[in-house]
C-alpha positions as CSV (number, residue, x, y, z in Angstrom):
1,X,94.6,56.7,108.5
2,X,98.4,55.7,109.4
3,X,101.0,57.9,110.4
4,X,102.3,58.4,106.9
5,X,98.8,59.1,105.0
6,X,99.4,63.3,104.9
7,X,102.6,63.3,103.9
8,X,102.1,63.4,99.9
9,X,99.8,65.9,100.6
10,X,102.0,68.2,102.5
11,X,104.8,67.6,99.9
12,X,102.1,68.5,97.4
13,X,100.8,72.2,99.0
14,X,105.4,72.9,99.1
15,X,105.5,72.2,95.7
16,X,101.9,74.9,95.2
17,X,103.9,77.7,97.7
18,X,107.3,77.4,96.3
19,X,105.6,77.3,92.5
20,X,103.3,80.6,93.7
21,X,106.3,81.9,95.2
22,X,108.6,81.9,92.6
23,X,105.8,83.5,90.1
24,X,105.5,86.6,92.1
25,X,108.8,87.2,92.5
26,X,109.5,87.0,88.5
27,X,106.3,89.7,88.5
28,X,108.7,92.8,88.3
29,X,105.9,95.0,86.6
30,X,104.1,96.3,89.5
31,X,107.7,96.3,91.9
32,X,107.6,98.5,94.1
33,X,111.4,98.6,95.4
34,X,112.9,101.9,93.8
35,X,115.7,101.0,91.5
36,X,116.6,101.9,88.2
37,X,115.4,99.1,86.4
38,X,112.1,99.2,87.5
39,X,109.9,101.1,84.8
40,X,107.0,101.0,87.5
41,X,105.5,104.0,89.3
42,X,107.3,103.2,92.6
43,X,111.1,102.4,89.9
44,X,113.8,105.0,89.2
45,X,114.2,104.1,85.7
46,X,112.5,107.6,85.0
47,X,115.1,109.4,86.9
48,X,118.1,107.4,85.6
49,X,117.0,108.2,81.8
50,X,115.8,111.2,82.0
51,X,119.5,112.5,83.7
52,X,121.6,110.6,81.8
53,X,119.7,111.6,78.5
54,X,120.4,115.1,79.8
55,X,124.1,114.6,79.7
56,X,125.0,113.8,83.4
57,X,127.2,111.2,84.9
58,X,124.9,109.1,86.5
59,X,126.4,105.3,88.1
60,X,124.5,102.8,89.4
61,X,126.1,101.6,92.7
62,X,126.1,98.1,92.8
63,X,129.4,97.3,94.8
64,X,128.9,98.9,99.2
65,X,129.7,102.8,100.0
66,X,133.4,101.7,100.8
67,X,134.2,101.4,97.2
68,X,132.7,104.7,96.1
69,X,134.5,106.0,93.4
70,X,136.5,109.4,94.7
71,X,135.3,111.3,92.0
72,X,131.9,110.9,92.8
73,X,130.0,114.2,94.1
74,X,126.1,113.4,95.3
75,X,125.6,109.7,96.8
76,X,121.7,108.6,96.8
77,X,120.3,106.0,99.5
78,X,117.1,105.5,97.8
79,X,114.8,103.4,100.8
80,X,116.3,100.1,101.2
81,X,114.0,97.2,102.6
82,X,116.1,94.4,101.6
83,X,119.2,95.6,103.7
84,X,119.7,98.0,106.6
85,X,122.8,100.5,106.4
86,X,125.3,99.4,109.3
87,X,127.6,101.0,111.0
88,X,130.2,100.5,108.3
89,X,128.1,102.0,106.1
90,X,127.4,105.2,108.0
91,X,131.2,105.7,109.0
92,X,131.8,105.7,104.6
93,X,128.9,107.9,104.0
94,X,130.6,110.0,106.9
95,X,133.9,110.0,105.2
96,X,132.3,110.9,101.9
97,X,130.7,113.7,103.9
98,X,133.4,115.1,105.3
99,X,135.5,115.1,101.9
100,X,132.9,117.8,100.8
101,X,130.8,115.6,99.4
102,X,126.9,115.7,98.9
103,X,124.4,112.7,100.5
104,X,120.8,112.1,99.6
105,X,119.0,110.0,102.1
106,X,115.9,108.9,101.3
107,X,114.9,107.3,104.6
108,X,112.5,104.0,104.0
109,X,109.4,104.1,105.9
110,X,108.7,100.3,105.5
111,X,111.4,98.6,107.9
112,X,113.6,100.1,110.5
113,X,116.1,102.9,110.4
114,X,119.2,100.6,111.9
115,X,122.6,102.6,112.3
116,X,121.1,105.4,109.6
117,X,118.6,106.4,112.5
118,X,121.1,107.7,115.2
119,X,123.3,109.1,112.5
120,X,120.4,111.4,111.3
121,X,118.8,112.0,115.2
122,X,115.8,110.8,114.1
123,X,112.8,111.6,116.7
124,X,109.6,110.7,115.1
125,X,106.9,111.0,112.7
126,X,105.0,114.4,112.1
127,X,102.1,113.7,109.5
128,X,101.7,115.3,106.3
129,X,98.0,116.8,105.0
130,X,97.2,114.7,102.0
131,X,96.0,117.3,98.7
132,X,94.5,114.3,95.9
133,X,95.3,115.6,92.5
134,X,94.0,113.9,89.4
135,X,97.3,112.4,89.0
136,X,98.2,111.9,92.2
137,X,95.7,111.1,94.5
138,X,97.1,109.9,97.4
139,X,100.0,112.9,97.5
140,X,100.8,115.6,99.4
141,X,102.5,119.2,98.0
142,X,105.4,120.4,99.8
143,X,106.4,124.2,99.7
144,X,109.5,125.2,99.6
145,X,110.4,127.7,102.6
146,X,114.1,127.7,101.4
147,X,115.0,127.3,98.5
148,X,119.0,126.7,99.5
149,X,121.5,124.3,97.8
150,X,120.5,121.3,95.8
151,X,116.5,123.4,96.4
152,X,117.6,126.3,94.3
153,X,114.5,127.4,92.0
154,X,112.7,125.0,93.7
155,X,109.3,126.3,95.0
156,X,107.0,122.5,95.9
157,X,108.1,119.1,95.9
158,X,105.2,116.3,95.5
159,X,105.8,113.6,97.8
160,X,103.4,110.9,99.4
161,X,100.8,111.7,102.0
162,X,102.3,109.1,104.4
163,X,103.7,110.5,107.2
164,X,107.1,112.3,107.0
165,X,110.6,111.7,109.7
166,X,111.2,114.5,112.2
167,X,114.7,115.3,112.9
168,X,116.1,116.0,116.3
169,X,119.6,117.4,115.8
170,X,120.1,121.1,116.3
171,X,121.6,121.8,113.2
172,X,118.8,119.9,111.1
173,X,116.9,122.8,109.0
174,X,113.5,121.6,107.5
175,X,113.6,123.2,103.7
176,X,110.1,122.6,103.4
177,X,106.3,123.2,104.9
178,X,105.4,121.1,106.4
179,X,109.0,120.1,107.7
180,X,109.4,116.8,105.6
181,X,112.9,117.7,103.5
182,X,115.2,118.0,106.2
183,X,119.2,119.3,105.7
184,X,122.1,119.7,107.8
185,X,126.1,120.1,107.8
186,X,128.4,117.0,107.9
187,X,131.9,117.8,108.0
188,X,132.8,120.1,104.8
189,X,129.9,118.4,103.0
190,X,126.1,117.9,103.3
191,X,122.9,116.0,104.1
192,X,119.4,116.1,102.6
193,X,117.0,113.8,104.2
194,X,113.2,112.8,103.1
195,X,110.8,110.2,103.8
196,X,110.9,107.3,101.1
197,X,111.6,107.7,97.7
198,X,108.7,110.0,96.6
199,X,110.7,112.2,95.3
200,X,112.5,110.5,92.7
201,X,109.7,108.4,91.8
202,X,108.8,107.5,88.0
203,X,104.9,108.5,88.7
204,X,106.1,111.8,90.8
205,X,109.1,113.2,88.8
206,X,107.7,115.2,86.5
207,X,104.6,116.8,88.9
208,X,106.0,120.3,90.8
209,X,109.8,120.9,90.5
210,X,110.7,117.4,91.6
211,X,112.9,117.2,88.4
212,X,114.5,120.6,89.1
213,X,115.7,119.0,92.0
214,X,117.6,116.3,90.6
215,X,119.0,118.4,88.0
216,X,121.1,120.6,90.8
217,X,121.8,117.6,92.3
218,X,123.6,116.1,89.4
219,X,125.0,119.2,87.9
220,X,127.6,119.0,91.1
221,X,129.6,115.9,89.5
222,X,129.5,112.2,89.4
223,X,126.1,111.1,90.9
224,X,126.1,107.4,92.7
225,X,122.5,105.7,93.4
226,X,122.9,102.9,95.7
227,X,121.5,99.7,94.6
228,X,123.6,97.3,96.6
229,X,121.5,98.0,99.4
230,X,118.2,96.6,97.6
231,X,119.7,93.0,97.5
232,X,119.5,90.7,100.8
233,X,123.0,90.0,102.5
234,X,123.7,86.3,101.6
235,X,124.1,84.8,105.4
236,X,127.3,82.9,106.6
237,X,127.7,78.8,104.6
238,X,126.3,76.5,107.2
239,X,129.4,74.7,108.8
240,X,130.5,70.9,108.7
241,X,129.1,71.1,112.6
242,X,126.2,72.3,111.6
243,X,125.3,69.8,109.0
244,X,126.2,66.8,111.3
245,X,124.1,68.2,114.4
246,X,120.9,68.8,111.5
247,X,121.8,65.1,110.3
248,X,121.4,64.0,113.7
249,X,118.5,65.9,114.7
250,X,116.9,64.3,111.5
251,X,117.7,60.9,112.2
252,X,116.4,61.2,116.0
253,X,113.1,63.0,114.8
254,X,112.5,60.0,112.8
255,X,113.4,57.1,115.0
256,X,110.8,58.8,117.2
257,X,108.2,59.4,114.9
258,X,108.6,55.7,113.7
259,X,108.8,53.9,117.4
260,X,105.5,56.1,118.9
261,X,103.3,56.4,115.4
262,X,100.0,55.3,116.2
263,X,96.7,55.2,114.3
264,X,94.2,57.5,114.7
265,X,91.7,57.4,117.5
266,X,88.0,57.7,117.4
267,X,87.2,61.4,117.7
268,X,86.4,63.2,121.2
269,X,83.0,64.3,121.7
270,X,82.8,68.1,120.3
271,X,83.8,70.3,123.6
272,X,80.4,72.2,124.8
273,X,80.4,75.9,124.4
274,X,80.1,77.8,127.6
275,X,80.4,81.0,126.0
276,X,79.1,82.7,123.1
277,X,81.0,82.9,120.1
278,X,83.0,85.7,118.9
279,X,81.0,84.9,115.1
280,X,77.4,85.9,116.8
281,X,78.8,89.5,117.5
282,X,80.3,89.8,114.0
283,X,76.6,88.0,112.3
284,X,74.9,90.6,114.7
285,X,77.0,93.6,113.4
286,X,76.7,92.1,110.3
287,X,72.7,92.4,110.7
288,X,72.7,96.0,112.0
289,X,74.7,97.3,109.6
290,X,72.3,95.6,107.0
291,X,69.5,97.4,108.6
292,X,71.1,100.3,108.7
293,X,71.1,100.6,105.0
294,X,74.5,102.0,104.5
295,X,76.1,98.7,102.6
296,X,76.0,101.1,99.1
297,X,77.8,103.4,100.6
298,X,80.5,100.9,102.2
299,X,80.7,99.2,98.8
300,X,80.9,102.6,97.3
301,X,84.1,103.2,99.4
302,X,85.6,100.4,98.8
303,X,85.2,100.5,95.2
304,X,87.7,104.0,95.4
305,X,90.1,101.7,97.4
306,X,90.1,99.9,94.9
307,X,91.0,102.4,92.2
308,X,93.7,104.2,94.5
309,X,95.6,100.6,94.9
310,X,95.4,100.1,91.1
311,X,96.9,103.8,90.9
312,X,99.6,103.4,93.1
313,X,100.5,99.6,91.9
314,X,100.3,99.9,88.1
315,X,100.1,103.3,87.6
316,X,96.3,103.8,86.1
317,X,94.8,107.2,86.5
318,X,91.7,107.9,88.7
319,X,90.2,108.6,85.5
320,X,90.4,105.4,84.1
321,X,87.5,103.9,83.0
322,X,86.9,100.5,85.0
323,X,86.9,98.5,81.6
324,X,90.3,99.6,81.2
325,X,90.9,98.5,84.6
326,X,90.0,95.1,84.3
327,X,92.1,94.7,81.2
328,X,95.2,96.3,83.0
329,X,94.3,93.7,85.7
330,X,94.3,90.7,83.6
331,X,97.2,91.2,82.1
332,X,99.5,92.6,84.7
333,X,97.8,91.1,87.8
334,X,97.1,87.4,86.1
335,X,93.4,87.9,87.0
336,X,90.4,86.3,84.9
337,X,88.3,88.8,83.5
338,X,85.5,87.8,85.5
339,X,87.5,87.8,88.4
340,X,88.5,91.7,87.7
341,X,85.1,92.3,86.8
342,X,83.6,91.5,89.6
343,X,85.8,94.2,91.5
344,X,83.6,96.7,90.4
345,X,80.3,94.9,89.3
346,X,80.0,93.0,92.7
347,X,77.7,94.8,95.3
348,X,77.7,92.4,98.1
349,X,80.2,94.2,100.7
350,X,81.2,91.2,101.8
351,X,82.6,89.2,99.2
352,X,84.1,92.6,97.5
353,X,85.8,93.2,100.2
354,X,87.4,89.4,100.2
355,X,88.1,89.8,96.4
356,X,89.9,92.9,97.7
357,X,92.0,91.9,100.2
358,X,92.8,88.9,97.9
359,X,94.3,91.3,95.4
360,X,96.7,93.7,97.7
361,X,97.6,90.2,99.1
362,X,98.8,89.5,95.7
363,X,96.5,86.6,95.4
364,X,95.1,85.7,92.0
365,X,92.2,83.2,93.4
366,X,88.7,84.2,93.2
367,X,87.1,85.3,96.7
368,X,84.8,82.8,98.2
């Protein structure tokens, strides 16, 4: 084989990533970034309707906290991932503070804190006890231990059972038990801080008094949610320099790949193992566990994994009956029947739990 013979090939598996790429993004059923226009159970498209159905000025914020309005009251942070808050963005939200005005951080748990973190003092994670309810099984119930401000005739919030951000400043007061909804004075205005955006969440608004919450909220004025921070920052335009050193790079990489290109060699002789493999502990564990005769239950477990993921992405009730699972799956998921099927028919542990880490990875391909 020459020194060109792989490159279709490569071109080909771009074309397959950029092609698979592009089709999950355009997927915007099962989103789970929390904005208004997502109608999934991780959106905000609940929150927005149901307040601005009610009557109350509700504005989606799609320009950075500098140019918030003056009018507006109760500014919402609800988790970015795509974009960290900066330091230009917690000196606004500090000036919007300080003007009396309210601020609703909803801190994301997936990526780092960045400036927001020393502007609320975070200092860690406490966890939260999970309580599974039919409709929410993997939540937790917050009580309310004061019921002060935007928490007026509030008694529990339902959040998520992931674990909740500890604040460190002297003056943070938890409202709730166990301390997850954290608030605090900033200038002549206020803070209220939680963990992700449970609490405005389409499949969490109506459980508790979650939507009594959001009612106070926007009976104070104006309400802004932030979306501009759920769009990546574009980076800087690549510079004339820049293109002429990448040109050159180019050209060099290819002169050298052209002068030193050889063909192939016959193979070396397969290295001798000295050691034992790392795969005869796994067959071995494999084999006791086998033995062992606890497979059913392991398959058994999984199978409720399964389920909870299926809740949490697409909304589906524990109650669901698996037929009605598989035809969710098919037609939000892109999964073969068979494919989805086999989710909850298949009772080799094994190749379940491949087809099961082949669907959180958002993979459509049956498991080997």
């Amino acid at each position: 084989m020459t020194r060109f013979g792989l490159w279709p090939f490569y071109a080909l598996l771009l074309v397959l990533a950029l092609a698979l790429g592009l089709a999950a993004e355009s997927n915007e059923r099962i989103s789970s970034v929390p904005r208004v226009d997502n109608p999934g159970p991780a959106g905000l498209k609940v929150l927005h309707t149901f307040l601005t159905e009610a009557g109350f000025d509700v504005r989606v914020g799609t320009a950075g906290l500098e140019q918030v309005p003056a009018e507006v009251k109760t500014i919402v942070i609800p988790a970015p991932v795509a974009a960290r808050l900066d330091e230009a963005d917690v000196s606004a939200l500090r000036r919007f503070t300080g003007g009396g005005g309210t601020l609703v951080v909803l801190a994301p748990r997936a990526v780092g804190l960045g400036a927001l973190r020393e502007f609320l003092s975070v200092k860690g994670r406490g966890s939260v006890p999970m309580e599974s309810t039919a409709r929410d099984p993997a939540g937790a119930t917050l009580k309310v231990v004061h019921p002060r401000g935007a928490l007026s005739g509030v008694k529990q919030l339902r959040v998520s059972g992931e674990a909740a951000l500890i604040l460190s400043r002297p003056d943070a007061v938890p409202l709730t038990e166990p301390p997850a909804v954290w608030w605090f004075r900033e200038g002549r205005g206020e803070v209220y801080v939680a963990s992700g955006a449970d609490l405005a969440q389409n499949g969490r608004l109506d459980l508790a008094d979650n939507a009594q919450l959001w009612l106070n909220l926007a009976a104070r004025g104006p309400m802004w949610i932030d979306e501009f921070h759920h769009v990546a920052r574009a980076g800087p335009a690549p510079t004339l320099n820049l293109w002429a050193s990448l040109l050159q790079f180019g050209f060099v990489a290819l002169l050298f790949v052209f002068a030193t290109g050889t063909r192939l060699g016959p193979p070396r002789d397969e290295p001798r193992r000295i050691h034992r493999s790392g795969l005869e502990y796994v067959d071995a564990m494999a084999r006791l566990t086998q033995r062992a005769d606890v497979e059913t239950e392991l398959v058994e477990a999984l199978r409720r994994d399964v389920r909870l993921f299926l809740h949490e992405r697409l909304g589906l009730s524990m109650q669901t009956t698996d037929d009605e699972r598989v035809r969710a799956m098919t037609t939000a998921l892109g999964l073969s029947a068979s494919d989805a099927a086999a989710l909850f028919t298949d009772t080799d542990f094994l190749s379940l739990s491949r087809r099961f880490q082949a669907l959180t990875q958002g993979s459509t391909a049956p498991a080997a």
